[in-house]
N, C-alpha and C positions, 0 to 999 in steps of 0.2 A: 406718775407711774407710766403714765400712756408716751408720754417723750420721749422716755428713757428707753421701752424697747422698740418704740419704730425705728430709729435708724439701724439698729443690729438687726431687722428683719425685714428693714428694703434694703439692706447690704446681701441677706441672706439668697433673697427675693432674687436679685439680681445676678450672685453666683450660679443659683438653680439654675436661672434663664440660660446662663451660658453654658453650663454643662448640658443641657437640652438640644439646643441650639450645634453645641460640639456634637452631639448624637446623631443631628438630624441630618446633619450636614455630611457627617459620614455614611448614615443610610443610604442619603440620596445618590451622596456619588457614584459616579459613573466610571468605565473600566475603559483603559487606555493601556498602550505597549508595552510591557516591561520588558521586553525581550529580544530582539529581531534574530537572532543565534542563540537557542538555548541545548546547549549540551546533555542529554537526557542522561549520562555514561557517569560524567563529573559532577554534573548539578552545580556547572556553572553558564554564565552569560558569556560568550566570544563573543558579543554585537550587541551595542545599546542604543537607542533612541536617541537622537541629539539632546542634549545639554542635561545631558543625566546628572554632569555634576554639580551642575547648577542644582536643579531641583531633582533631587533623587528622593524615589518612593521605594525610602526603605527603612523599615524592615520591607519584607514583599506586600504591596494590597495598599498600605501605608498613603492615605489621600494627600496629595501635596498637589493640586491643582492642577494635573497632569491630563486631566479628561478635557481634552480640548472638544470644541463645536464650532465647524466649520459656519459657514452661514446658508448654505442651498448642499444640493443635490448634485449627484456626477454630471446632471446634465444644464445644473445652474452653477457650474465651477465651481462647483463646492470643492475640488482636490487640491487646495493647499493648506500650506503648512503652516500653521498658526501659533499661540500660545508658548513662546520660548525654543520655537523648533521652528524658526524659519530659516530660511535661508542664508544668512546671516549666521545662522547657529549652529552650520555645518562642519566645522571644522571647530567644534568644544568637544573634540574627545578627550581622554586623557589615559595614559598608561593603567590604569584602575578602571578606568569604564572607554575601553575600544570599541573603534568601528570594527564592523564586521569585515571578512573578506570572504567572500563566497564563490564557487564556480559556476558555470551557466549548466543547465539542468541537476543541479544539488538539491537536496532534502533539508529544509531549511525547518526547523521546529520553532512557532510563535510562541511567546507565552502573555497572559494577560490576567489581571485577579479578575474574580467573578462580581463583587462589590455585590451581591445580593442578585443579581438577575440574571442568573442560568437558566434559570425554567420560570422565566416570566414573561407572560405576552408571544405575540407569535415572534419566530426566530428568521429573521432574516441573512443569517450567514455573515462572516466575517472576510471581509475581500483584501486582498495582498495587493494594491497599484503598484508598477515600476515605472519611471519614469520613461521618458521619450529616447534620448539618446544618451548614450555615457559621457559623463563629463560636461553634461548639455542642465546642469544646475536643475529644480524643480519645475519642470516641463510636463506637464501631464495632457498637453493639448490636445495629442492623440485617441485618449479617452472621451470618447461623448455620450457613451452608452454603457453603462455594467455587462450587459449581457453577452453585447458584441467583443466585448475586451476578452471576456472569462473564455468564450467560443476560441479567440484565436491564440491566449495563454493556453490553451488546451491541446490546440493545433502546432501550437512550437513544443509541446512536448512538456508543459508547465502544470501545474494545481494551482489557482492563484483563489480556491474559494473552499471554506471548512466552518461549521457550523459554530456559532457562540460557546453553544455546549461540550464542545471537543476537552476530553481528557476524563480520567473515572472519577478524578477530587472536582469536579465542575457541574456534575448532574444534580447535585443536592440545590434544591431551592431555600432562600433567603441565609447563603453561606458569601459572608462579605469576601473574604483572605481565600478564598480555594483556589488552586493553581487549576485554569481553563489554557490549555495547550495544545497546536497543532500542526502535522507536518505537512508545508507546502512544500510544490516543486519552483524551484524557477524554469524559464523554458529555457529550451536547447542553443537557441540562435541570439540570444544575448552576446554583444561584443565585450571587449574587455574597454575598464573602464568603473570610473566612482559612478552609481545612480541612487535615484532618491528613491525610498522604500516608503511606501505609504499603509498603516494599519486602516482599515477602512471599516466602522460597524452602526449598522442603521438599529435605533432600540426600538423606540414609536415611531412608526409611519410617519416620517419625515423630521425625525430627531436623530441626528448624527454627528458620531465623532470617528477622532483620527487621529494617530500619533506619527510622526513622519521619522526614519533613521535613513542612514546612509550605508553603501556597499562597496569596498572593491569589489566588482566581478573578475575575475581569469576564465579562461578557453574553460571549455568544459572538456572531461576527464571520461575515463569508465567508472573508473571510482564515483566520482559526481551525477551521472547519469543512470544511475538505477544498477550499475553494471552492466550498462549496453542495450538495457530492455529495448530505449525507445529507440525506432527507429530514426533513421536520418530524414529532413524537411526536404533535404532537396531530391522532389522529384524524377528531373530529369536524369540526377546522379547515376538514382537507382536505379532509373527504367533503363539506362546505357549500360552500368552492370548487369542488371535481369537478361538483356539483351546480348552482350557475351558470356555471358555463361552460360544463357540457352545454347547458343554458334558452337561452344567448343563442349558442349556434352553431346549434341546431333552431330560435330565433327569425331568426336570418341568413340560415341557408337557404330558409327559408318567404318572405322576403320576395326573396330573391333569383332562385326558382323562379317566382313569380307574376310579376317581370320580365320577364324570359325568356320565360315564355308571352305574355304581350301583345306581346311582342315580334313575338313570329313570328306571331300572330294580326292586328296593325299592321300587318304585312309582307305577308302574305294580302291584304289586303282594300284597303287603299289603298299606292299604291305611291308615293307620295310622302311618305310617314313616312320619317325618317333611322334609321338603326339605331344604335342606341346607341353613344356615341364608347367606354365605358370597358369593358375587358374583364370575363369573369365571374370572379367568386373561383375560383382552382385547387380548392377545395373542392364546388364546383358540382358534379351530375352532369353529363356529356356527352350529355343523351338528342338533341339535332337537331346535331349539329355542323354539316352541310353547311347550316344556316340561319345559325350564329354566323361562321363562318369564309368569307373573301372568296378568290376562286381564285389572288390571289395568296400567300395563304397557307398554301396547298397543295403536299405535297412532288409534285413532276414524277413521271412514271412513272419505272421505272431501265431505261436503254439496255439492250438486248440486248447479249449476251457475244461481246467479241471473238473470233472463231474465229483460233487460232497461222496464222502464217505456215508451210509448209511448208519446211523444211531439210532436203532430200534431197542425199544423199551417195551417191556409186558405189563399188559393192563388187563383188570376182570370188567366184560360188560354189567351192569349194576342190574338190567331187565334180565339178561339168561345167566350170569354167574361166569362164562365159557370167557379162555382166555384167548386176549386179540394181543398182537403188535403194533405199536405205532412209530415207523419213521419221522423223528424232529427234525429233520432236517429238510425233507421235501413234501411231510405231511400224509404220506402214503400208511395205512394200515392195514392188515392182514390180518384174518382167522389162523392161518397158517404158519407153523414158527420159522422164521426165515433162518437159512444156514449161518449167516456174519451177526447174528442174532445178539445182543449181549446179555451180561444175566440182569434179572429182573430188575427191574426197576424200583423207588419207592411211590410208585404213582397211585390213584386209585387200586382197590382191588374189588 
């Protein structure tokens, strides 16, 4: 009898294990790009990760070994592309899963599953790398610092950094499948040109992964640039424009001022000169007004203040019986019945 069910319960024995095993393997996992272009409007992907169709995690969250681990740090060259997404892998798009095409200073929204660690351990932010030059293949040389990189992504007019926890399905802790999503910027001064898009997310002090996707960049737009918020990088552009158009508002004024004086000096002296049809720039000083402005364009004096109507009301003192008035409107009372008096009131008696 003993023969007969040990193998149907080290077969049993060994499905448990794997079902376990299947469980554990999905707890453990780790959360990697599903997204590089996520359309918040359509609640679709315009930009996927290299070789999506190769290994595509999908349904969404869907572990398919996607969670890549570099081997060191930004500043142990940990920024390449590993796991199915190398360089090499760049060109596995396909009509069904597109590279992205994006413009330089554009709103680009991430998306990534939370695999259980949204609100686990301290959160080190999730970092957006761009490669070096366009068309210059996975080049991330430029980078040797996080800090210095995020500083001058910031300074071109970029966001290249947003928390793990980003999006309201992503705050719940030990939620495998929730949609964690966030909108970066690219910066301003990005030339046109394919580059390599690195997802960047550190879990444990010094446990880190990375999904790598590709970009057409184009010029950047208003539309792409916030609608014009950010200013322009260059400098000395600006300071040359600041610069003429100080010159020709001190040039406007000077001629506008010497107007104005002949004016009223015209006005002095012959009284038959018309005064100018066209008003002065709101920029003008006001030094004569009462020479530019005609009495009809003068606010009136403001009337004096209606004084209330008196509303006296009859009331009996409760100590002598004897009846008094009392104005409610300005609180004045009298023994005396005032002439505008009205009839009694229902007040005390």
């Amino acid at each position: 009898m003993r023969s007969s069910h040990a193998r149907p319960f080290a077969r049993s024995a060994l499905v448990m294990l794997a079902v376990v095993g299947g469980i554990v393997r999905d707890v453990r996992a780790h959360s990697w790009l599903d997204c590089l272009d996520w359309d918040v409007t359509t609640q679709s992907c315009k930009g996927y990760a290299r070789n999506w169709a190769g290994k595509p995690a999908d349904p969404f969250g869907t572990d398919r070994g996607r969670d890549n681990r570099p081997s060191g740090s930004v500043t142990e060259g940990g920024l390449v592309c590993i796991g199915g997404e190398s360089e090499d892998d760049k060109d596995k798009y396909t009509p069904q899963f597109p590279r992205a095409t994006v413009a330089a200073g554009q709103d680009l929204v991430l998306r990534w599953p939370a695999k259980n660690h949204a609100n686990v351990g301290t959160q080190r932010g999730v970092q957006l790398f761009i490669s070096r030059t366009p068309d210059g293949g996975d080049d991330f040389g430029h980078i040797t610092n996080k800090d210095d990189y995020l500083q001058q992504c910031t300074a071109a007019g970029g966001l290249c950094e947003h928390s793990f926890s980003s999006g309201p399905d992503c705050q719940t802790p030990g939620v495998d499948k929730a949609e964690c999503m966030a909108t970066f910027r690219l910066p301003l001064n990005l030339q046109a040109g394919v580059y390599t898009f690195m997802w960047w997310w550190e879990f444990n002090a010094g446990e880190y992964y990375n999904s790598c996707a590709d970009a057409l960049v184009t010029a950047a737009t208003d539309d792409s640039s916030n609608n014009g918020k950010w200013d322009a990088i260059d400098d000395s552009s600006s300071s040359t424009s600041s610069s003429s158009s100080s010159s020709s508002s001190v040039t406007a004024l000077t001629v506008s001022v010497t107007v104005v004086a002949l004016a009223v000096i015209g006005g002095a002296t012959a009284r038959h000169y018309h005064r100018p049809k066209t008003t002065p720039s709101p920029a003008l000083p006001t030094a004569a007004p009462t020479v530019l402005l005609t009495p009809s364009q003068l606010s009136p004096p403001p009337l004096p203040p209606r004084r209330p109507t008196p509303q006296w009301a009859q009331h009996k003192d409760p100590a002598t019986g004897q009846s008094y008035w009392f104005d409610v409107t300005t609180g004045v009372s009298t023994w005396e019945r005032p002439s505008v008096a009205g009839p009694p009131s229902n007040g005390p008696r």
